[in-house]
KOLLO-303111 format. One record per residue: residue in one letter; residue number from 1; x negated, y negated, z of N, C-alpha, C, O in turn. Coordinates in Angstrom, 1 decimal. Example, Ala and Ser with C-alpha at 12.3 -4.5 7.8 and 13.67 -1.06 7.14 Angstrom:
<pts>
  rest   nr     n.x     n.y     n.z    ca.x    ca.y    ca.z     c.x     c.y     c.z     o.x     o.y     o.z
     A    1   -13.2     5.7     7.8   -12.3     4.5     7.8   -13.2     3.3     7.8   -14.2     3.3     8.5
     S    2   -12.8     2.2     7.1   -13.7     1.1     7.1   -12.9     0.0     7.9   -13.4    -1.1     8.0
</pts>
This chain:
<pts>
  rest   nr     n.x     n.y     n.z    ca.x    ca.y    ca.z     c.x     c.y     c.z     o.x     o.y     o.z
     X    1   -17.6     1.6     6.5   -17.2     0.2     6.7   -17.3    -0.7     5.5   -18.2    -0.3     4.7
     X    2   -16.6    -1.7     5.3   -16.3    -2.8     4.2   -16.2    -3.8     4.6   -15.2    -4.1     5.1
     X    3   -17.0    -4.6     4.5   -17.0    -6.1     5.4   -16.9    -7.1     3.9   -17.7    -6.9     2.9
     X    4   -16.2    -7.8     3.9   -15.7    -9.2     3.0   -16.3   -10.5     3.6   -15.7   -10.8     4.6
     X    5   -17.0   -11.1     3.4   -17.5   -12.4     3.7   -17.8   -13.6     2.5   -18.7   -13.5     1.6
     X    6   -16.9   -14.6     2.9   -16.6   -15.6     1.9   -16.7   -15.5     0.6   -17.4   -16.1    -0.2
     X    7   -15.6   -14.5     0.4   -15.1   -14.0    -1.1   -14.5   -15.5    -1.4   -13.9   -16.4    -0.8
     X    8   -15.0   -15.2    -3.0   -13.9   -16.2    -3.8   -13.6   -15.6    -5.2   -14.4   -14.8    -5.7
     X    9   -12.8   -15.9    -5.5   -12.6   -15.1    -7.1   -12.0   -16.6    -8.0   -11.1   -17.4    -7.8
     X   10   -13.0   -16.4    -9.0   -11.4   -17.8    -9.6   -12.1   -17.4   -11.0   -13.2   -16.9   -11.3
     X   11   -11.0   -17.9   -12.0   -10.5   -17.6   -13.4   -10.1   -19.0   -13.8    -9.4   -19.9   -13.3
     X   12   -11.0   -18.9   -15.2   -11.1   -20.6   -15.8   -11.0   -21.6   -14.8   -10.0   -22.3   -14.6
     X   13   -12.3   -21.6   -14.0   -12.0   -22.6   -12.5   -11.2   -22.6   -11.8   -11.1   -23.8   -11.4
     X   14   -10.6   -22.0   -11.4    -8.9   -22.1   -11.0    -9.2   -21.1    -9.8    -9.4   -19.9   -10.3
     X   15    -9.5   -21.1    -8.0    -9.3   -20.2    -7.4    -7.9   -19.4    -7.3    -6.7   -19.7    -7.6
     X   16    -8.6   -18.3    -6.9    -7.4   -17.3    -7.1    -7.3   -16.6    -5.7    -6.2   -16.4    -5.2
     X   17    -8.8   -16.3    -4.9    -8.6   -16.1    -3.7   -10.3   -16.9    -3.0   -11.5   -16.8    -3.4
     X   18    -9.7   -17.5    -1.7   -10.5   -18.2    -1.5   -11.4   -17.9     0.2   -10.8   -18.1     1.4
     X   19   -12.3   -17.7     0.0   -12.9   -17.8     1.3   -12.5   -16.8     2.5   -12.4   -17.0     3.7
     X   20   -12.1   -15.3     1.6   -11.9   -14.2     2.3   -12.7   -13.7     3.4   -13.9   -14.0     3.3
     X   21   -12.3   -13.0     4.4   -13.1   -12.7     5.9   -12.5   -11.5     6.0   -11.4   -11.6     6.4
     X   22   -13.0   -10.3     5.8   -12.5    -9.1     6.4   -13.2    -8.1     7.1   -14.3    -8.0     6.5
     X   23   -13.2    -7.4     8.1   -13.6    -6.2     7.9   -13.1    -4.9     7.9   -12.3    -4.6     8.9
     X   24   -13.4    -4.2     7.2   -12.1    -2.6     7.2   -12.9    -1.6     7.8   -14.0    -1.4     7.2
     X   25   -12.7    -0.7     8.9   -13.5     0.0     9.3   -12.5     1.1     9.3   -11.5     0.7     8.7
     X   26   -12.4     2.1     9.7   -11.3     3.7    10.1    -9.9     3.3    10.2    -9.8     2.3    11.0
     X   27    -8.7     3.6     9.7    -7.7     3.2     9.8    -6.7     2.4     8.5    -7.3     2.1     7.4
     X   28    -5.4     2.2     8.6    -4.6     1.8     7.8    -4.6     0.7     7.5    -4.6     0.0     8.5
     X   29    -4.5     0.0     6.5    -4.5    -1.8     6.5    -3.6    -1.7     5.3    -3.6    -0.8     4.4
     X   30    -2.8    -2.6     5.3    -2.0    -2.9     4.2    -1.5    -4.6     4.1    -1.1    -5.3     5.0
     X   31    -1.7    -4.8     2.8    -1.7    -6.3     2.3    -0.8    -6.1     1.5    -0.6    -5.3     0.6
     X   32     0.1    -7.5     2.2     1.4    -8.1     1.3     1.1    -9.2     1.2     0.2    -9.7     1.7
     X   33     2.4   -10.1     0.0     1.9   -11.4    -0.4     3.2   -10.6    -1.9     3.7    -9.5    -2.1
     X   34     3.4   -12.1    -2.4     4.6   -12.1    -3.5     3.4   -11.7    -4.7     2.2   -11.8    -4.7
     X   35     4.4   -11.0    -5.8     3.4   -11.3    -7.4     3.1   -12.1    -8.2     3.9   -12.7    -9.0
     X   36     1.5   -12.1    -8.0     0.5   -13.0    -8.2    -0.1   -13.9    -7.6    -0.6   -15.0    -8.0
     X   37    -0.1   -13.2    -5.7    -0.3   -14.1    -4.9    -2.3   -14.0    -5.1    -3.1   -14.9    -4.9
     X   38    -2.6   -12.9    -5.5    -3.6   -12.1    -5.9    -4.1   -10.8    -4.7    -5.0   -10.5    -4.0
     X   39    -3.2   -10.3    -4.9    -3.7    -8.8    -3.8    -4.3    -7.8    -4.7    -5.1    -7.0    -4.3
     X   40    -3.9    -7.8    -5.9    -4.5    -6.7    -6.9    -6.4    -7.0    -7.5    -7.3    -6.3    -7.8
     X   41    -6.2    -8.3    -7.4    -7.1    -9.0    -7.3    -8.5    -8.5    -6.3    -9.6    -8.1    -6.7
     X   42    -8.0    -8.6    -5.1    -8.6    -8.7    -3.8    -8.7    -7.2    -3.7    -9.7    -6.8    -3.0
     X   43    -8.0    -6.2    -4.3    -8.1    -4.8    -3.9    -9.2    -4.3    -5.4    -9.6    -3.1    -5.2
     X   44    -9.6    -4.7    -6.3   -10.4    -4.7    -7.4   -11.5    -5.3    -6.8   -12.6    -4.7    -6.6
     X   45   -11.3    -6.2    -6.6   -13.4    -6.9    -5.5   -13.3    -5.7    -4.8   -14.1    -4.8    -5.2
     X   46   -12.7    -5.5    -3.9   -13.1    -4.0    -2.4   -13.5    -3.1    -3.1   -14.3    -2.3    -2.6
     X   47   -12.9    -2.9    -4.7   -13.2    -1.7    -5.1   -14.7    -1.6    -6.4   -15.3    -0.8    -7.0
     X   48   -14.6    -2.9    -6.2   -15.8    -2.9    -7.8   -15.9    -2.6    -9.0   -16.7    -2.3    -9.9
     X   49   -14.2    -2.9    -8.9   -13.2    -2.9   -10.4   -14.1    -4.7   -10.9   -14.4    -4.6   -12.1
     X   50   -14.2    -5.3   -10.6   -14.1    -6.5   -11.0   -15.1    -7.6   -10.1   -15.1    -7.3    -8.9
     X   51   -15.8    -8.7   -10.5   -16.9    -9.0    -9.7   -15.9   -10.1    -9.2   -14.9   -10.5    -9.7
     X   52   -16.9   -10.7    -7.6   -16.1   -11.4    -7.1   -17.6   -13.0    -7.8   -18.7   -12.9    -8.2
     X   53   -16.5   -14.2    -7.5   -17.1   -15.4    -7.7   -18.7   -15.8    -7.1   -19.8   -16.1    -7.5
     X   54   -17.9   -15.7    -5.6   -19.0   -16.1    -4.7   -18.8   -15.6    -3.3   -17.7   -15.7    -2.8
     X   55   -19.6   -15.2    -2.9   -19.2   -14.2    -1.3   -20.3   -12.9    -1.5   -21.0   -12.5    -2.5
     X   56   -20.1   -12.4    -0.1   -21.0   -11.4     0.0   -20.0    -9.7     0.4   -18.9    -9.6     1.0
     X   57   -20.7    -8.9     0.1   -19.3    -7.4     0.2   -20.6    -6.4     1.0   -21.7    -6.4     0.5
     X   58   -20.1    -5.8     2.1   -21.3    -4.8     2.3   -20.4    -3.7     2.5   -19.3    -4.0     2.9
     X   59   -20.8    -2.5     2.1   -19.7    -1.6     1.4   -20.6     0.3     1.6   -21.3     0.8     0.8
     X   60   -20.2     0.7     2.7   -21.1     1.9     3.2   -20.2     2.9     2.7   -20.7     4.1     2.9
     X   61   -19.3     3.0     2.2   -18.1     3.6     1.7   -18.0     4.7     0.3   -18.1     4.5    -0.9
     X   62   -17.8     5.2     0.7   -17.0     5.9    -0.9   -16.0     5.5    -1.4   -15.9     4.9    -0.4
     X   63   -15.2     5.2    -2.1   -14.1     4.7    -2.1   -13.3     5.8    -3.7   -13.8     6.0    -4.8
     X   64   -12.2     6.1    -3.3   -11.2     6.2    -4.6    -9.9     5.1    -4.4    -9.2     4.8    -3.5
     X   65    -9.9     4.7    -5.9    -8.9     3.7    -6.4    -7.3     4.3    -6.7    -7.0     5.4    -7.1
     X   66    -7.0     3.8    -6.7    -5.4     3.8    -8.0    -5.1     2.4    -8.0    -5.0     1.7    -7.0
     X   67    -4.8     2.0    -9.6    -4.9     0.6    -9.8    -2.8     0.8    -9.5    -2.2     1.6    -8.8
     X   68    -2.3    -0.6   -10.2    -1.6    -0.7    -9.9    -0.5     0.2   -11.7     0.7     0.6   -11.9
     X   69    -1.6     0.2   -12.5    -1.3     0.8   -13.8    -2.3     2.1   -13.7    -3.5     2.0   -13.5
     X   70    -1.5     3.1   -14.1    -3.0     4.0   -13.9    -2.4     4.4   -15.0    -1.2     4.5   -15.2
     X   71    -3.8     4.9   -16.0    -3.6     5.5   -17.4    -4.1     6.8   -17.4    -5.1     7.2   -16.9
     X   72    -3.2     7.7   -18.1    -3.7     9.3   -18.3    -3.3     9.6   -19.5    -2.3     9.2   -20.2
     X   73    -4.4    10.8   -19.7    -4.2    11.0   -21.6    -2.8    12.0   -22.0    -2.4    13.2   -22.0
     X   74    -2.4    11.0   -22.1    -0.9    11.9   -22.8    -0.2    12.7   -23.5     0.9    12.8   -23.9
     X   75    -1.6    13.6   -23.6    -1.1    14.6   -24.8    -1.7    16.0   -23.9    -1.5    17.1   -24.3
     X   76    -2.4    15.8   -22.5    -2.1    16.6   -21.3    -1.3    17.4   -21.0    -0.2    16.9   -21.2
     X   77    -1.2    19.0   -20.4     0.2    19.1   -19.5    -0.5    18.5   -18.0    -1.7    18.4   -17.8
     X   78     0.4    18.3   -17.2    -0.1    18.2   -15.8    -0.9    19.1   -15.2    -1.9    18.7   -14.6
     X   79    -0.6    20.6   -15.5    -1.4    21.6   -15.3    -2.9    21.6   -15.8    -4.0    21.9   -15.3
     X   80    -2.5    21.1   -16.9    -4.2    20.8   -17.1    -5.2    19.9   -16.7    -6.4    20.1   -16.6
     X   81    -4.4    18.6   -16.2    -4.9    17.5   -15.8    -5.6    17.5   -14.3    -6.7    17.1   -13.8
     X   82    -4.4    18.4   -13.8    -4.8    18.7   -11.9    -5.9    19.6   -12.3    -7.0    19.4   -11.8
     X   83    -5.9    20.7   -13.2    -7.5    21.5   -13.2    -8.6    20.6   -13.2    -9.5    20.6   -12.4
     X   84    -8.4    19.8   -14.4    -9.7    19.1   -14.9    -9.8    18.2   -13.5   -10.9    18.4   -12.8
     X   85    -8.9    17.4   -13.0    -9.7    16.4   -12.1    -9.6    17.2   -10.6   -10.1    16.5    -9.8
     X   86    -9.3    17.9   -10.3    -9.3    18.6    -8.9    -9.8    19.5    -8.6   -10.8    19.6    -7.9
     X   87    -8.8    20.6    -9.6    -9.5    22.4    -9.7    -8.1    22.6    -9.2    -7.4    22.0    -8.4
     X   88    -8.0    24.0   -10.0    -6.8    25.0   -10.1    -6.5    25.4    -8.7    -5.6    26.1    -8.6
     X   89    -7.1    25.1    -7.4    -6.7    25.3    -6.0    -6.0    24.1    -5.5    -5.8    23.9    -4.3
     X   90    -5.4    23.0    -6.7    -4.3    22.2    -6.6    -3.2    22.1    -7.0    -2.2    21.5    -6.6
     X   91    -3.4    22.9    -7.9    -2.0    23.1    -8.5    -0.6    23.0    -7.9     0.3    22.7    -8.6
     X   92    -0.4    23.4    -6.3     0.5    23.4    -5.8     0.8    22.2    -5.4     1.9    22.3    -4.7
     X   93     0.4    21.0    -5.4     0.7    19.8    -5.3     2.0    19.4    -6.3     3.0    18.8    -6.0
     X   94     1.7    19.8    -7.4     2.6    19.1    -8.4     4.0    20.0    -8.1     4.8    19.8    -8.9
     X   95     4.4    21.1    -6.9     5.8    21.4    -6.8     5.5    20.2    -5.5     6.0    19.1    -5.7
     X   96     5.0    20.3    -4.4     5.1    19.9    -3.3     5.9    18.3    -3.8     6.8    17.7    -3.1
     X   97     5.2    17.7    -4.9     5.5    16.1    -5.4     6.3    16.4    -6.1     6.7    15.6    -7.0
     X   98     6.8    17.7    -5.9     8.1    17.4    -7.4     7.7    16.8    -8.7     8.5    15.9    -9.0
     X   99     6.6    17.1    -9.6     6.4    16.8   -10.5     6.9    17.9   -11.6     6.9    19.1   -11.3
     X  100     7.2    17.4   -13.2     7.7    19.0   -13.7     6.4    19.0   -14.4     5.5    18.2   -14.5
     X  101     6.6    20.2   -15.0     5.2    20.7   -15.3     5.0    21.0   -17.0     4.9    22.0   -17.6
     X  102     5.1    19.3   -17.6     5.2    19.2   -19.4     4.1    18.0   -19.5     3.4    17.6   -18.5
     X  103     4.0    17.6   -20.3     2.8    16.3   -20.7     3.3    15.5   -20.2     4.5    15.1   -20.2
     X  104     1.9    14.9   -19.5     2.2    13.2   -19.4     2.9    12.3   -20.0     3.6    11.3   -19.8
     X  105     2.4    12.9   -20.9     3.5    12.0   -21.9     4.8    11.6   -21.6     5.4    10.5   -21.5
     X  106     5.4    13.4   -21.4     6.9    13.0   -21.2     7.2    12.3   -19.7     8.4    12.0   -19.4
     X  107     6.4    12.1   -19.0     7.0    12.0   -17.4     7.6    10.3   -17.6     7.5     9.4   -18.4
     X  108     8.3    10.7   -16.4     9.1     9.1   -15.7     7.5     8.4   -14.9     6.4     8.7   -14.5
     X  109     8.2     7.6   -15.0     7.3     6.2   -14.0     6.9     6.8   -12.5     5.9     6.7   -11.8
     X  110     8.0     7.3   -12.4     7.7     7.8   -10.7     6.9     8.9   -10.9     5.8     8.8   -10.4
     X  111     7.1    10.0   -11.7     6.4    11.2   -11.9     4.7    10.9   -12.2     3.7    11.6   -12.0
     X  112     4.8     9.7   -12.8     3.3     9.4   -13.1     2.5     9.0   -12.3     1.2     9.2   -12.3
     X  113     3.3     7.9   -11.1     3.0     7.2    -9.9     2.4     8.2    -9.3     1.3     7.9    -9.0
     X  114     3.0     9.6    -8.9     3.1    10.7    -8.0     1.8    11.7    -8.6     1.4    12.5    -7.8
     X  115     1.4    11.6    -9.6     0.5    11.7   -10.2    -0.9    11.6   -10.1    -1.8    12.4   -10.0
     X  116    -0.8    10.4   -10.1    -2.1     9.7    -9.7    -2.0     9.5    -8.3    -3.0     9.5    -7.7
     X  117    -1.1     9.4    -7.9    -1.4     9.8    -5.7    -2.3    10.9    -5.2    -3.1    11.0    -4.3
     X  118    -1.7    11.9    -6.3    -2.2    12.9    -6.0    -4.0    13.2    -6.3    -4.8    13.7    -5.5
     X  119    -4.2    12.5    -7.8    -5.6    12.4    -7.9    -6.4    11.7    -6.8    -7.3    12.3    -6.2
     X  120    -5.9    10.6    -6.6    -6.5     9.8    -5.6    -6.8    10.3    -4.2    -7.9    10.3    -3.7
     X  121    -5.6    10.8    -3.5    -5.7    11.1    -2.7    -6.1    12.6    -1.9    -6.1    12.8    -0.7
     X  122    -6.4    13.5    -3.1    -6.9    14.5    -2.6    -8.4    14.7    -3.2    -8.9    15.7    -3.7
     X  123    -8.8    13.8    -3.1   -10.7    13.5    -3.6   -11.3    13.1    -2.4   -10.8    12.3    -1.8
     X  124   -12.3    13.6    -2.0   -12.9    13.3    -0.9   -13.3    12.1    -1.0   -13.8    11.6    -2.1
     X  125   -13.2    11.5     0.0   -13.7     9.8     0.1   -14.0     9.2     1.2   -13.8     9.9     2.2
     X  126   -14.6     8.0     1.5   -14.7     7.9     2.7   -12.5     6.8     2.8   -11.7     6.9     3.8
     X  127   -12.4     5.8     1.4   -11.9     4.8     1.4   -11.3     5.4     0.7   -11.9     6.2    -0.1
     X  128    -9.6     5.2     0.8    -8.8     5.0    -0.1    -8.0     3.7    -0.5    -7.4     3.1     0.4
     X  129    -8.1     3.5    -1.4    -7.2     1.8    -2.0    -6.5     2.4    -2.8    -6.8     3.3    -3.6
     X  130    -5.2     1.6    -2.7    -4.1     2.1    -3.2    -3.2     0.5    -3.4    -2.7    -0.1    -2.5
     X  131    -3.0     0.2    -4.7    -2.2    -1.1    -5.5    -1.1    -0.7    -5.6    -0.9     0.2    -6.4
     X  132    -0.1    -1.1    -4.8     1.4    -0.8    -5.0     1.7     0.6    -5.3     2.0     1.0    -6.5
     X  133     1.5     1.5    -4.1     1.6     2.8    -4.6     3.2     3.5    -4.1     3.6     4.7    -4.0
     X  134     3.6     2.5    -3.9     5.0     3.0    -3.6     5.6     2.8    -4.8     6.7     3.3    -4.8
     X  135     5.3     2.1    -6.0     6.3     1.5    -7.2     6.9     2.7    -8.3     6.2     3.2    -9.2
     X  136     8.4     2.9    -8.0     8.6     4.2    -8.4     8.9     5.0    -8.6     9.3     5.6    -9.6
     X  137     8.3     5.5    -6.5     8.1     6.4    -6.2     9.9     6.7    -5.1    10.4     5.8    -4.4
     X  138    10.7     8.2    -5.3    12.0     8.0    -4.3    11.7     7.9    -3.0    10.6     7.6    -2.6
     X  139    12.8     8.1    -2.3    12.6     8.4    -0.8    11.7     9.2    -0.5    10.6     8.9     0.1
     X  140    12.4    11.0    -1.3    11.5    12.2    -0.8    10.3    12.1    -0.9     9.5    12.5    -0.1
     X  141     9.7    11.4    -2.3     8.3    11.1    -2.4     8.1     9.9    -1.7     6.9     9.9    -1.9
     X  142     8.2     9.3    -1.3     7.3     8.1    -0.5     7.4     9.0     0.9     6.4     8.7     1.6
     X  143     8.3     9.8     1.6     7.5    10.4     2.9     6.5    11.4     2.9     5.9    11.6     4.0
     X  144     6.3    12.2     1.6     5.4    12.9     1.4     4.1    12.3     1.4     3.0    12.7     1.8
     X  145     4.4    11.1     0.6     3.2     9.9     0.5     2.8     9.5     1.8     1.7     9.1     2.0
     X  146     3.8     9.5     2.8     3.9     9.1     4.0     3.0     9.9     5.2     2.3     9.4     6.1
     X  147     3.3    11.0     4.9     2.7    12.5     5.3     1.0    13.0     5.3     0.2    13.4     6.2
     X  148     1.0    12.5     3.7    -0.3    12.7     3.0    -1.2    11.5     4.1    -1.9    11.9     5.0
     X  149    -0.9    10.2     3.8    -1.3     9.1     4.8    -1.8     9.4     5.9    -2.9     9.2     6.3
     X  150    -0.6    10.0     6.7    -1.2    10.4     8.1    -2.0    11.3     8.6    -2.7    11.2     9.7
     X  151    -1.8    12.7     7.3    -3.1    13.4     7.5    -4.9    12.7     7.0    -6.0    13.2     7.3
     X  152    -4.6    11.5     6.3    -6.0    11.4     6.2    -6.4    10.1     7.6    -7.5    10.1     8.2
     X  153    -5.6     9.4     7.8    -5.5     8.9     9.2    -6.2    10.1    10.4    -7.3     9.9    11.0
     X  154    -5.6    11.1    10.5    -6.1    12.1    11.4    -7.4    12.3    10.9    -8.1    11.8    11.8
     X  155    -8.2    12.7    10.0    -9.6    12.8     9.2   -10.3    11.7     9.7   -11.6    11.7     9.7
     X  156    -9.5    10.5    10.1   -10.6     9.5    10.3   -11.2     8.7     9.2   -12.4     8.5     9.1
     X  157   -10.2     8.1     8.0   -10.3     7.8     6.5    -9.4     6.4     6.6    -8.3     6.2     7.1
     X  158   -10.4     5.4     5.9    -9.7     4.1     5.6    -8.6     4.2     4.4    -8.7     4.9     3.4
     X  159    -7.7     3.4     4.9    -6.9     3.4     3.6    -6.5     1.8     3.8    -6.3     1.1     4.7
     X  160    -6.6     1.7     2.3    -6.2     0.3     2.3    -5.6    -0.1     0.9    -6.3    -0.1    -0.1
     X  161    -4.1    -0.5     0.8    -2.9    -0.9     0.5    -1.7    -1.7     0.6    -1.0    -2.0     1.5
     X  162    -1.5    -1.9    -1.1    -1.0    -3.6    -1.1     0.4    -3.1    -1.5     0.5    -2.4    -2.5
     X  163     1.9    -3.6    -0.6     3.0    -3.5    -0.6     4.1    -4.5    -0.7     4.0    -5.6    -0.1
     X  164     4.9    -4.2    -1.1     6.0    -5.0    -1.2     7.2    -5.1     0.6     7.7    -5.8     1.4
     X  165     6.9    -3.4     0.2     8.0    -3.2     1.3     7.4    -2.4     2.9     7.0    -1.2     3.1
     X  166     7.6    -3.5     3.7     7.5    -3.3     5.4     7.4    -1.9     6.3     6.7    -1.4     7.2
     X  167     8.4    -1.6     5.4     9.7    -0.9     6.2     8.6     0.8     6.2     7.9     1.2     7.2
     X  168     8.7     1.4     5.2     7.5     2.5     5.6     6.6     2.7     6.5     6.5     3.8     6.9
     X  169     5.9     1.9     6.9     4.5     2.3     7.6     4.9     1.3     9.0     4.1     0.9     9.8
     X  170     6.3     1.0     8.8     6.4    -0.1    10.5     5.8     1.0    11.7     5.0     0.5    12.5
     X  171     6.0     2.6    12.0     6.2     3.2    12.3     4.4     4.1    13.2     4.3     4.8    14.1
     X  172     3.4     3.4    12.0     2.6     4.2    12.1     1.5     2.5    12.6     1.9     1.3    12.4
     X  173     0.5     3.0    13.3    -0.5     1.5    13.8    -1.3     1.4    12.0    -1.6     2.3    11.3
     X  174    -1.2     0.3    11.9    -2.0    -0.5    11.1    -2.0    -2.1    11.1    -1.1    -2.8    11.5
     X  175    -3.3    -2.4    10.5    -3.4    -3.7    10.5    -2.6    -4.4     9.1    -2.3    -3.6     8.1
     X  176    -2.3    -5.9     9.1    -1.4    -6.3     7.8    -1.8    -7.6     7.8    -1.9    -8.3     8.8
     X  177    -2.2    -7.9     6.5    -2.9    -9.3     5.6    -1.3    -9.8     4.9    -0.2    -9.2     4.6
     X  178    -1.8   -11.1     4.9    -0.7   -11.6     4.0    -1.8   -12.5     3.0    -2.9   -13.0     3.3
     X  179    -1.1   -12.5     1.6    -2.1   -13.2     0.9    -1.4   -14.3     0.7    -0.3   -14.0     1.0
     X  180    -1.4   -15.7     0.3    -0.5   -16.7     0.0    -1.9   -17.6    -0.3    -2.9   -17.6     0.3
     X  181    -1.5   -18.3    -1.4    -2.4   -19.2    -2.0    -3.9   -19.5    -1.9    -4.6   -20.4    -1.7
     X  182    -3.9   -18.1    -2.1    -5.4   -17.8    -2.1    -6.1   -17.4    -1.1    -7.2   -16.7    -1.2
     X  183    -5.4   -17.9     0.0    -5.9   -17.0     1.5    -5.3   -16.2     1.5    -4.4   -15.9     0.8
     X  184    -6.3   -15.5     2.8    -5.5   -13.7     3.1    -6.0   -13.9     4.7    -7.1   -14.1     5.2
     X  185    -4.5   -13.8     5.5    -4.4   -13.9     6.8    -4.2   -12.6     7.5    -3.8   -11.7     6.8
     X  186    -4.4   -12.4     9.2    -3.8   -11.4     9.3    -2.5   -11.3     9.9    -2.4   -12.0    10.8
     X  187    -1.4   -10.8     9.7    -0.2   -11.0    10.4    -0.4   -10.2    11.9    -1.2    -9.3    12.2
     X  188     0.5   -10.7    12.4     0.5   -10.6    14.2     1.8   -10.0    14.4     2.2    -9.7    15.5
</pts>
């Protein structure tokens, strides 16, 4: 469980998010809001990327991140990358995600998005957060992403994620924040 109680975050005095109330217990939550409403923001406090102003966080959780930029060393093959952070009993992810199998370096945006899904999401945790993890990503991969989701849903695993687009997850129960000027509500 992750309980949020009167978060505030603000930058050169200036609130950014104000007087946050949450609590995340088993299950899907996903937060929308336009760019720079501060959801990246708000998903960095949950995660302990970044300190919050004033408020209190109680946090029983493990948690794995993916920011909204995720950095990997480029001079990597994939192959090597899934050994070092997983182990060679993953390897088969990177056909399943359609990833090709040359350096980081060379990959597309999506290929790298798909990338780090993969890190994130196959690490044991209690929490997963996930910053626009659709950006990138095609059809075939976002229902694989979609897939992956549901099996940790079945495990009994928070996930919690900030989107642009509705339309994915209308299908599956979860809870939905909207962030707008500094509050974060929940939508009905």
């Amino acid at each position: 469980m992750i309980k949020l109680m009167n978060i505030y975050k603000s930058y050169n005095k200036v609130n950014i998010l104000e007087d946050i109330n949450i609590t995340f217990n088993k299950g899907l939550y996903v937060i929308y809001g336009i760019n720079g409403s501060g959801k990246s923001t708000l998903l960095k406090i949950i995660s302990g990327i970044i300190y919050k102003t004033k408020g209190t966080i109680l946090n029983t959780d493990n948690i794995s991140y993916l920011p909204d930029k995720f950095l990997m060393p480029k001079l990597l093959s994939v192959n090597t990358y899934i050994k070092l952070v997983l182990g060679e009993e993953y390897l088969y992810l990177l056909d399943k995600y359609k990833i090709p199998k040359k350096l980081i370096g060379n990959l597309s945006k999506g290929n790298l998005q798909k990338l780090g899904l993969i890190q994130i999401l196959y690490q044991t945790s209690d929490t997963y957060i996930l910053d626009e993890p659709l950006d990138g990503l095609d059809d075939e991969a976002k229902n694989i992403f979609k897939e992956d989701i549901i099996n940790l849903l079945k495990e009994n695993k928070t996930i919690i994620m900030s989107l642009h687009e509705k339309v994915l997850f209308d299908d599956i129960n979860h809870i939905s924040f909207f962030v707008k000027d500094g509050k974060c509500s929940e939508e009905l």
